[in-house]
NUFI-903988 format. One line per 3 residues: for each residue x, y, z of N, C-alpha, C. Coordinates in steps of 0.05 Angstrom, whole numbers. Layout:
! residues N
X,Y,Z,X,Y,Z,X,Y,Z ~ ...
//
This chain:
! residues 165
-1505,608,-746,-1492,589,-763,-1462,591,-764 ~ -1459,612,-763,-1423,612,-762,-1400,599,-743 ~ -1427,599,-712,-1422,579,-695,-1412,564,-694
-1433,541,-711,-1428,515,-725,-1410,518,-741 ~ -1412,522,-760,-1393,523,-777,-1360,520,-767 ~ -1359,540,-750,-1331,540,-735,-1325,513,-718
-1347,507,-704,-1344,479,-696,-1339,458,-706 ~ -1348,462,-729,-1355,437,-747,-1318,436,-771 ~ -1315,464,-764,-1285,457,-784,-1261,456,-759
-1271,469,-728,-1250,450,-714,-1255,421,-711 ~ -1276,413,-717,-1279,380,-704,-1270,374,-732 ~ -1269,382,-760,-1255,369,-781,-1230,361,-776
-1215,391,-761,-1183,387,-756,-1177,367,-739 ~ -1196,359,-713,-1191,346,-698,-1188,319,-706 ~ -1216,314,-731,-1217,287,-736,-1188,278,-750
-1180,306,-771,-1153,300,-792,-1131,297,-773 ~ -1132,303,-747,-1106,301,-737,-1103,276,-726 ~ -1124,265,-716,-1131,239,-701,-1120,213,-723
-1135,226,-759,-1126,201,-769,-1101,208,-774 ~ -1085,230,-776,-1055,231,-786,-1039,219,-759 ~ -1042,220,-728,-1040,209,-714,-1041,175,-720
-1067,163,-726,-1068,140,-733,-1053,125,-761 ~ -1046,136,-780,-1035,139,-795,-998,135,-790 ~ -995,152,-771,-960,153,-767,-964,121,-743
-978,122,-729,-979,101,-707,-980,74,-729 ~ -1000,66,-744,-991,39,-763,-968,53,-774 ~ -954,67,-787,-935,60,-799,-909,56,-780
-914,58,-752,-887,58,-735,-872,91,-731 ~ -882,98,-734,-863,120,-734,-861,136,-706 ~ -874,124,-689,-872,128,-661,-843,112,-647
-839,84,-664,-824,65,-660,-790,79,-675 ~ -798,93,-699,-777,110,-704,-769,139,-693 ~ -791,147,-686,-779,173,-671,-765,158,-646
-780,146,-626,-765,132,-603,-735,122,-605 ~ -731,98,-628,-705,92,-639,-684,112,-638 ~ -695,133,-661,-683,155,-655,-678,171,-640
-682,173,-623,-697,194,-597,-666,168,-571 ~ -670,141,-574,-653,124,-566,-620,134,-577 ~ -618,124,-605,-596,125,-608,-584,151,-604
-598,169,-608,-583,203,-600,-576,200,-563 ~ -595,191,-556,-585,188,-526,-562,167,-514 ~ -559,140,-531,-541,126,-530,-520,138,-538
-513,151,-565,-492,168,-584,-481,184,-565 ~ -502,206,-545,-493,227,-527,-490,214,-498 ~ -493,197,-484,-479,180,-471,-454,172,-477
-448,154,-499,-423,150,-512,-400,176,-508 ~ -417,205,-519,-400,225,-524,-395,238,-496 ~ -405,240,-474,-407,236,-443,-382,219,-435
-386,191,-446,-369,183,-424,-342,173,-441 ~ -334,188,-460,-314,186,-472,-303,214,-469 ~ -318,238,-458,-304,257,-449,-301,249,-423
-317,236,-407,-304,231,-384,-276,224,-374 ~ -275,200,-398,-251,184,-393,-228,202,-410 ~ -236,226,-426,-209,236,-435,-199,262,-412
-217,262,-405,-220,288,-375,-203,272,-348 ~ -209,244,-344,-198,226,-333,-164,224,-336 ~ -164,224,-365,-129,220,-370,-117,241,-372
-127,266,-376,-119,291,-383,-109,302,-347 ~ -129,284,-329,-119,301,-307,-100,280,-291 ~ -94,259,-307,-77,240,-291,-45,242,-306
-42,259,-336,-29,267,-347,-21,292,-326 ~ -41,306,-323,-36,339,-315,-14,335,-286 ~ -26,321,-275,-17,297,-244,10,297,-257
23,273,-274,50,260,-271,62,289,-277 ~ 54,309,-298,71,331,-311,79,350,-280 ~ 60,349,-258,67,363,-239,84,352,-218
79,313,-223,98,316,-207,139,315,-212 ~ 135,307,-246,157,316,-262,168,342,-259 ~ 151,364,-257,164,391,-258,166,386,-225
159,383,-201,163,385,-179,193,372,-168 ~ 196,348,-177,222,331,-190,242,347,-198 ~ 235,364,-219,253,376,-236,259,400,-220
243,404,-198,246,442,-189,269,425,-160 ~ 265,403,-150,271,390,-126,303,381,-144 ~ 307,369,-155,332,375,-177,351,405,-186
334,413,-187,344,444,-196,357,462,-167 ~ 339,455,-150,352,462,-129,376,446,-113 ~ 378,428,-118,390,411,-101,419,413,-126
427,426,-158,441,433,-169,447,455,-161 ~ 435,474,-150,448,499,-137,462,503,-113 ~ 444,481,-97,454,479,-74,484,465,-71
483,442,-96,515,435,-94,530,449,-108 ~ 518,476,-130,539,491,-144,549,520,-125 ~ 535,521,-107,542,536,-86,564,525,-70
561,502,-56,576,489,-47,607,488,-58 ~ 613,476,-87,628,477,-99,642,505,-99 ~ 623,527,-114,642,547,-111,656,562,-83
638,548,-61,653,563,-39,675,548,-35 ~ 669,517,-39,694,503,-33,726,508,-54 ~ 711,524,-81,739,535,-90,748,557,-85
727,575,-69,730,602,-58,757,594,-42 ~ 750,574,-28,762,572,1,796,568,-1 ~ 780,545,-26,814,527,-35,833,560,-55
820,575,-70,830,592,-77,846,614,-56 ~ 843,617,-41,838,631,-15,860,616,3 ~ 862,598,5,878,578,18,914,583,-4
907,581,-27,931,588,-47,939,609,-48 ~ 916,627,-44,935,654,-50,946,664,-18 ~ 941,651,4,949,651,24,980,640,21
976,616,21,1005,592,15,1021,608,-3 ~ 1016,629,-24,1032,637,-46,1045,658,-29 ~ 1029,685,-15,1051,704,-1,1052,693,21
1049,675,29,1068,663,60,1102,665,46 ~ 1100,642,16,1117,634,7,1135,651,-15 ~ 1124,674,-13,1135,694,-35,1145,716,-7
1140,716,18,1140,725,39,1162,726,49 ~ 1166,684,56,1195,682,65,1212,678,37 ~ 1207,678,14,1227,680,1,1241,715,-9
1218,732,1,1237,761,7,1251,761,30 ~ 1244,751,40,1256,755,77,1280,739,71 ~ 1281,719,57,1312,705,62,1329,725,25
1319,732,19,1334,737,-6,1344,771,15 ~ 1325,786,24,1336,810,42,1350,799,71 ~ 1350,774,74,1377,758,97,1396,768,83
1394,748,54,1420,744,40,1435,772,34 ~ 1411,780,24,1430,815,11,1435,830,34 ~ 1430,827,61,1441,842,81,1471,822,93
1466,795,92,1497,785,91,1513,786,73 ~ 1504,790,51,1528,809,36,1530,827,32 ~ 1517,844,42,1529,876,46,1543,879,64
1531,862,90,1550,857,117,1578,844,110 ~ 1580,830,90,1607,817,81,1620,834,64 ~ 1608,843,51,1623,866,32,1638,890,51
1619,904,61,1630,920,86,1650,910,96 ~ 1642,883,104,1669,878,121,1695,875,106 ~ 1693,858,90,1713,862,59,1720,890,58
1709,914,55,1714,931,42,1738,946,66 ~ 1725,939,96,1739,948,115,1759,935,125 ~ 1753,908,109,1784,899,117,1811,898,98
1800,904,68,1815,918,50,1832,942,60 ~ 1816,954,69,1821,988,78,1840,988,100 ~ 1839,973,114,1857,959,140,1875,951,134
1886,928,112,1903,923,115,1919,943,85 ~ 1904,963,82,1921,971,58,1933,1002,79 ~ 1914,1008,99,1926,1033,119,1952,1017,130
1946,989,130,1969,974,152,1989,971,136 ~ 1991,973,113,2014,962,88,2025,981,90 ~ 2015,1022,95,2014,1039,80,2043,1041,118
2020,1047,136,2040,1046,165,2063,1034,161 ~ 2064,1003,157,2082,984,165,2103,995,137 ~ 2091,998,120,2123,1007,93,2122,1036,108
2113,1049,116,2129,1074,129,2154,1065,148 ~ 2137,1048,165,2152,1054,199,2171,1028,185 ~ 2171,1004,183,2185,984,175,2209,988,154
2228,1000,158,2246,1001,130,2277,990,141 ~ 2284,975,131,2310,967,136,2311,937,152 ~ 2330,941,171,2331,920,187,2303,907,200
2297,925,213,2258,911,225,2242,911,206 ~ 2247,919,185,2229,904,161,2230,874,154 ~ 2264,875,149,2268,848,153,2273,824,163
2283,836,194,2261,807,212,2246,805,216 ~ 2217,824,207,2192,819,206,2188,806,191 ~ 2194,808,167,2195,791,146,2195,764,145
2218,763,154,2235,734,160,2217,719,182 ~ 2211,732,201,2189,725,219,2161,723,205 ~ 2150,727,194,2125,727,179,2134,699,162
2151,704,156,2159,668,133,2166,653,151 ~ 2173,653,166,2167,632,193,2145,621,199 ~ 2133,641,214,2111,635,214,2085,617,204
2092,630,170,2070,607,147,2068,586,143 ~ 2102,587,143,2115,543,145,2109,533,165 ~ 2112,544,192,2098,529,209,2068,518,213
2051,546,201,2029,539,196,2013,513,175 ~ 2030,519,155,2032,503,128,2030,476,137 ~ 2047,475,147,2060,447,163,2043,435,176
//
């Protein structure tokens, strides 16, 4: 008997499930799980291809930003390359001035040590021709006294006026 019995309360469950089955089927609720079962799949499609398309702009963004920084690195170099440029070209021009400055501070020793050796050479000579004609004053008032003093004399004033003249 227990057999039965067992049989008889699974074929109960079977029958209760058949009508709770029949039961959800008139009321639709096959038509609502499906709906539902739809719109979650529509909703996650939606959510699919709206990440697609933000994955889409995110890497067409990612794109312009690299080729901006590639721009900017092709810029950056091409500022070094002319700030290089620049500074050698004032290296050069600097370099070129301080050249032009002792060329020109160069010959202006060289003619200022002309000058101060033509006048030391003139002074010298001055000094030796002072000395000359003061030994020659010192001779000539020795040896010259009297008469040949004074037609030297007289001859020497001759001489000027004619020159003068």
């Amino acid at each position: 008997m227990s057999f039965d019995s067992e049989l008889i309360a699974e074929l109960w469950v079977a029958v209760a499930f058949a009508i709770f089955l029949a039961v959800l089927a008139k009321l639709g609720v096959h038509r609502m799980i499906l709906g539902a079962l739809d719109a979650r799949s529509a909703r996650i499609k939606a959510e699919l291809d709206e990440a697609r398309r933000v994955r889409d702009e995110a890497q067409a963004l990612l794109a312009a930003y690299q080729r901006k920084r590639a721009e900017a690195d092709r810029e950056a170099d091409a500022i070094l390359v002319a700030a290089k440029q620049e500074a050698e070209r004032l290296a050069a021009e600097a370099k070129a001035k301080i050249e032009e400055f002792v060329v020109r501070r160069t010959k202006m020793a060289e003619t200022k040590i002309a000058q101060a050796e033509a006048q030391a050479l003139a002074d010298v000579r001055d000094a030796a021709a002072e000395a000359a004609v003061g030994a020659a004053e010192r001779i000539l008032a020795e040896t010259t006294k009297g008469k040949v003093g004074e037609n030297l004399l007289a001859q020497g004033i001759r001489d000027l006026k004619s020159k003068l003249n």
